[in-house]
C-alpha positions as CSV (number, residue, x, y, z in Angstrom):
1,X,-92.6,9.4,-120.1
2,X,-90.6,6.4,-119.2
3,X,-88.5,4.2,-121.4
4,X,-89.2,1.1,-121.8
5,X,-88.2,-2.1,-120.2
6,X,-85.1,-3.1,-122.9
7,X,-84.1,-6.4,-121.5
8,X,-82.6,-7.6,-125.3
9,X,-79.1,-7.5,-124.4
10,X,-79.2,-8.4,-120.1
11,X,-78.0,-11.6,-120.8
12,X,-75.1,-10.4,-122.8
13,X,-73.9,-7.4,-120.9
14,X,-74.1,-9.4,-117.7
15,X,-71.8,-12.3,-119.3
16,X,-69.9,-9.1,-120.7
17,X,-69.6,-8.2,-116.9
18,X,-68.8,-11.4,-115.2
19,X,-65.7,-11.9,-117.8
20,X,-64.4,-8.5,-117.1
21,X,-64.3,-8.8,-112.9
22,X,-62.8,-12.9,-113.3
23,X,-59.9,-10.9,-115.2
24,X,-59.5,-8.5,-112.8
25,X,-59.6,-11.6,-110.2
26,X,-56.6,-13.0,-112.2
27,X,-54.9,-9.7,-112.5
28,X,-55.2,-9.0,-109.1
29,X,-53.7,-12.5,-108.2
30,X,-51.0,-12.2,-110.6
31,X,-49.9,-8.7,-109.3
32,X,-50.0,-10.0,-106.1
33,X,-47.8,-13.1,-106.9
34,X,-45.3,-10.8,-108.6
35,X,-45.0,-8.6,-106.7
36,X,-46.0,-9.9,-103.0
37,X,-42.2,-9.5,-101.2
38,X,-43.0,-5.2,-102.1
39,X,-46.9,-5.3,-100.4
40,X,-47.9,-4.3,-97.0
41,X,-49.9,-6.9,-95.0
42,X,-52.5,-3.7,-95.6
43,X,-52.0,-4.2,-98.9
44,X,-52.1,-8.2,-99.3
45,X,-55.0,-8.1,-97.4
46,X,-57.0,-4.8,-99.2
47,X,-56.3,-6.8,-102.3
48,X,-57.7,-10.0,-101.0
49,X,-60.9,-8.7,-99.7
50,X,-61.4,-7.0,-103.3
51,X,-61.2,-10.1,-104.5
52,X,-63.5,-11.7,-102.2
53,X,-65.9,-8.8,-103.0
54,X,-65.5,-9.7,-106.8
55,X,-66.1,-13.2,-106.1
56,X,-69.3,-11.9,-104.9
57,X,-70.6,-10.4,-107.0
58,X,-69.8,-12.8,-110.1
59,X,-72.0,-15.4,-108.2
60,X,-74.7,-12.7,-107.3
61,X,-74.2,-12.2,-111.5
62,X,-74.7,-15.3,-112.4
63,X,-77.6,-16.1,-110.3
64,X,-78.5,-12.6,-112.3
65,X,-77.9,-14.2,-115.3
66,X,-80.2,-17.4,-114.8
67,X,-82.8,-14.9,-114.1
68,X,-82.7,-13.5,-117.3
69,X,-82.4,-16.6,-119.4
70,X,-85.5,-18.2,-117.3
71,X,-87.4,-14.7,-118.3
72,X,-86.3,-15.2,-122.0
73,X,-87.7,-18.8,-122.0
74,X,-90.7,-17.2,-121.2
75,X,-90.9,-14.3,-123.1
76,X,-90.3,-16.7,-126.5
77,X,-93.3,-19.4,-125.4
């Protein structure tokens, strides 16, 4: 038998989620700042598409995130 659909903490978890890849954005900017004279071009660049890829995804998040709070508004009517 399936579990049920749990959606009491989606809202949550995906905030939980969105803050956690934006510090890995900043980390990943920082590192590269620091340290930018040691890097590759390879390596600048791999590490700049990861970040566009993150970017990604925290927008694809929050429109996830919208979702969810418009499916809470009408869960509690």
């Amino acid at each position: 038998m399936p579990n049920p659909d749990n959606r009491a903490d989606n809202a949550e978890r995906i905030e939980d989620t969105i803050q956690h890849t934006l510090q890995n954005v900043h980390q990943t900017e920082d590192f590269v700042k620091a340290n930018s004279e040691h890097l590759t071009n390879e390596e600048m660049s791999f590490l700049k598409e990861k970040n566009e890829r993150r970017a990604a995804s925290v927008d694809s998040l929050r429109h996830e995130l919208k979702e969810e709070a418009n499916y809470q508004q009408q869960k509690d009517k």
